[in-house]
Structure formats: C-alpha cells, structure tokens
N, C-alpha and C positions, 0 to 999 in steps of 0.2 A: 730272471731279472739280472742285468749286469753288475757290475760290482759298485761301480758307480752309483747308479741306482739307488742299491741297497742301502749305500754310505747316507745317502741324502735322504732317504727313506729313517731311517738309524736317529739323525740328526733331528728330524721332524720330531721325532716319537721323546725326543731325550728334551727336545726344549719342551714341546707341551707337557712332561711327566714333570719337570724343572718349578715351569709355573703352578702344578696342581697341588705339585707338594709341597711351594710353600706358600699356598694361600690356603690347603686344608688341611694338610700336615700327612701324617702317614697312615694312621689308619683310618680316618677319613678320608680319603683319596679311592676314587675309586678307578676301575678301569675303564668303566663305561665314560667315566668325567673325562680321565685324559684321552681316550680315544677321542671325543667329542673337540677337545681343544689342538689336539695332533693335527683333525683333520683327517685320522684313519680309522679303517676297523680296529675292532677290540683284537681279532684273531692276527692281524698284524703285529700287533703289539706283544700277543702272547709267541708269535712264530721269530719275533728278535728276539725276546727278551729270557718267554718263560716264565716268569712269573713276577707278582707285585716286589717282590723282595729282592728279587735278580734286577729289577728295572729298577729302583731306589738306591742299590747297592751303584749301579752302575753309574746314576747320578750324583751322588757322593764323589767319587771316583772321580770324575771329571771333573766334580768342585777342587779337590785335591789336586791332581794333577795340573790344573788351571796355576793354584795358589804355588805349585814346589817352580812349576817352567820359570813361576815369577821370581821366585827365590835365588835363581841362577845369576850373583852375581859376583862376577872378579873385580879382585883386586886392582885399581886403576890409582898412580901414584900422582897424575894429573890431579885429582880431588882427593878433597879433604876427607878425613877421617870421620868425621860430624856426617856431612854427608851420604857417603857411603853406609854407614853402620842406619842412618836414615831411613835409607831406600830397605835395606832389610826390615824395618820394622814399619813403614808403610806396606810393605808384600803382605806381612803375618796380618795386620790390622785391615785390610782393604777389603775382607769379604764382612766384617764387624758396619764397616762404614756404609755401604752398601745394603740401605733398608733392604731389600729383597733377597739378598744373598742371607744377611743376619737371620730372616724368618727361615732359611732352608737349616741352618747351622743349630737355630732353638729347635728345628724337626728331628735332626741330626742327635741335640744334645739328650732330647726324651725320649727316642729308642734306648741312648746308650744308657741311661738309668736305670731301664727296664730290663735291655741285654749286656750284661757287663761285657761277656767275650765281646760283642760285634766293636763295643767302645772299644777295646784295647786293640785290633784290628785296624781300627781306623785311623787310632793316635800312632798307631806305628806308621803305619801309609804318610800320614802328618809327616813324623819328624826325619823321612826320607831325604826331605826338600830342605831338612838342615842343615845340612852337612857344607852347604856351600857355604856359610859361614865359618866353617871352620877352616876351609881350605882358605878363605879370606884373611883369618884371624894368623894364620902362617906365612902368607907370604908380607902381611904388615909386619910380621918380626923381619922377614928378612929384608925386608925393605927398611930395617932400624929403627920403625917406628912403634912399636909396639914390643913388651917382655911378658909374654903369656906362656909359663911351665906347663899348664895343659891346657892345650886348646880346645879339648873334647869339654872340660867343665865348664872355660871361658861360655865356649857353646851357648850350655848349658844353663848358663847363670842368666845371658843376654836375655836369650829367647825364654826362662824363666821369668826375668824383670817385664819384657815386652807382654806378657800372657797376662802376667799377676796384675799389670795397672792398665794395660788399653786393652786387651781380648778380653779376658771373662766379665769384668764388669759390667760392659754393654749388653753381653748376655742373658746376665741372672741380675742387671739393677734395670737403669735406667740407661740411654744413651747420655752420652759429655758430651758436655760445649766442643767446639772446635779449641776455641779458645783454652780451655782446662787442658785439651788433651794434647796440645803444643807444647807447650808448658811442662808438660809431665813428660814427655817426651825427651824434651832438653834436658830435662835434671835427668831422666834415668840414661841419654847414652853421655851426660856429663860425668856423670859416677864413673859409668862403666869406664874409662875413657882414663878417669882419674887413678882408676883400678890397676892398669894394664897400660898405659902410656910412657913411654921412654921417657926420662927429665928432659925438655928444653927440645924436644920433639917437635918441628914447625913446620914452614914451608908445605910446596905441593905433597899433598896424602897424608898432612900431619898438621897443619895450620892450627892450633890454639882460638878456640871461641875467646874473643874479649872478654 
C-alpha cells in the first residue's frame, strides 16, 4: 500500500475511533463498533494502530495538537490587546464549546481519574501549546505595552484564570450561557490586563476598553 494510501487509510480509522469514543466513551468502545463506522476491518485497525489504548492515545493526540497549532499566535501591534489575549482564550475554550469535542474531553477526563500517570502525560502534552503566550506576553513588553517581571507566571495565572471560569466548569457543571461566558471573559482578561498593563498604554496593540 503507498504511503498515501495508508495516510488516508490512518485518517478513516482516527475519524471513526473519534466518533465512537465520544458517543460511548472508552471502555465501552469497542473495535468491532469502530471498525464498523471506519468502514474497515477490525485487523486493519489493529495493523495501524495496535491496540484499543494505542488508538485512543493517538486520538487524544490529535485533539491536542489540533488545540496547541491553534495556540500559535504572535504578537501583532496592528490589534488590540483585548483582542489578542481573546483569541488565546477562545483556542483553550473552543474544544469545551464544541458539544462533541466536550463529550471526547469528559472520555478523556475519566480515564485520567482512574490513571493518574496517563492524566499528567496528557496535561503536559496540553500545556506545550503554552508557551506561545508567553513569547506573546514578551514582545508586548517590548513593544511598551505591557510590564510583566515573569512572563512564565503571567503565563500561568492567564491560562490558570481561563481554565478556573470557562474550561472546567462545562466540564464537571453544566454548560454557560453564551451570554455569561462573554461577560466572564471580559472581566477576566480585564483584570488580567489591569494586572500587567503599562499606565496610559493605548493606541494600535494597547487600546483601552471603554
């Protein structure tokens, strides 16, 4: 089989394991089921994958690396600060919003309850796609708009706030209004903002919310 092939063969097997796992979670899942919605044999799936743990690990992975590519963003003096610091917390929130993604992430959250190790495994894989926040969080100092002493905590604290009021709630509550979660949005990157913003900081990459 060409390599091509294979790729597209890979891809088949990763969407239908995608959907099985989150509409019956992980250990209800079986191989036969996602063979069945793949569209291939079971021994296909065992010949990429290897097994039900190899093939779930691998779709995690791709949720993950989905959510860090999305993470990748520079510093642009054109926009505002509001803005900007925005789109980073629409990335971390966007698999939450996303009914089908949320039901892979509750598949996700109740392995790692039952396997601590794979949880901390996977939070590190996570906070990979952080870092571009920080490199963000640097060049708005240098760009005079921002006075952050560590930018690793700054980090820290953001995507801390971002976790604490729009990701785990949905999770382990209920989902929020659109409406509430705008709202809480504004106030937490206004804090933040308040926290770490030059005095009298305006204009393009620094404009002041009314």
């Amino acid at each position: 089989m060409s390599e091509d092939r294979q790729s597209a063969k890979r891809g088949v097997i990763l969407a239908g394991a995608t959907e099985v796992f989150r509409e019956e979670g992980f250990a209800n899942a079986s191989m036969d089921r996602i063979a069945e919605v793949a569209g291939v044999s079971k021994r296909t799936i065992y010949n990429h994958f290897g097994s039900k743990d190899a093939l779930f690990e691998t779709v995690v992975e791709m949720l993950i690396s989905a959510v860090i590519a999305s993470k990748q963003i520079a510093w642009n003096p054109e926009l505002t600060m509001e803005s900007q610091l925005r789109a980073f917390a629409k990335v971390k929130t966007s698999i939450v919003d996303d009914s089908k993604w949320l039901s892979l992430v509750k598949v996700v959250m109740g392995i790692a309850i039952q396997q601590p190790e794979r949880a901390e495994e996977t939070m590190k894989k996570s906070r990979e796609g952080e870092a571009a926040l920080e490199r963000w969080l640097i060049d708005a100092e240098r760009a005079g708009k921002l006075r952050v002493a560590d930018p690793k905590i700054a980090c820290q604290l953001f995507w801390g706030m971002v976790a604490g009021t729009l990701f785990w709630p949905p999770i382990f509550e209920a989902p929020q209004p659109a409406e509430t979660r705008e709202r809480l949005l504004d106030e937490l990157i206004a804090t933040f903002l308040d926290r770490y913003r030059v005095d009298g900081a305006c204009g393009a990459g620094g404009a002041q919310t009314p």
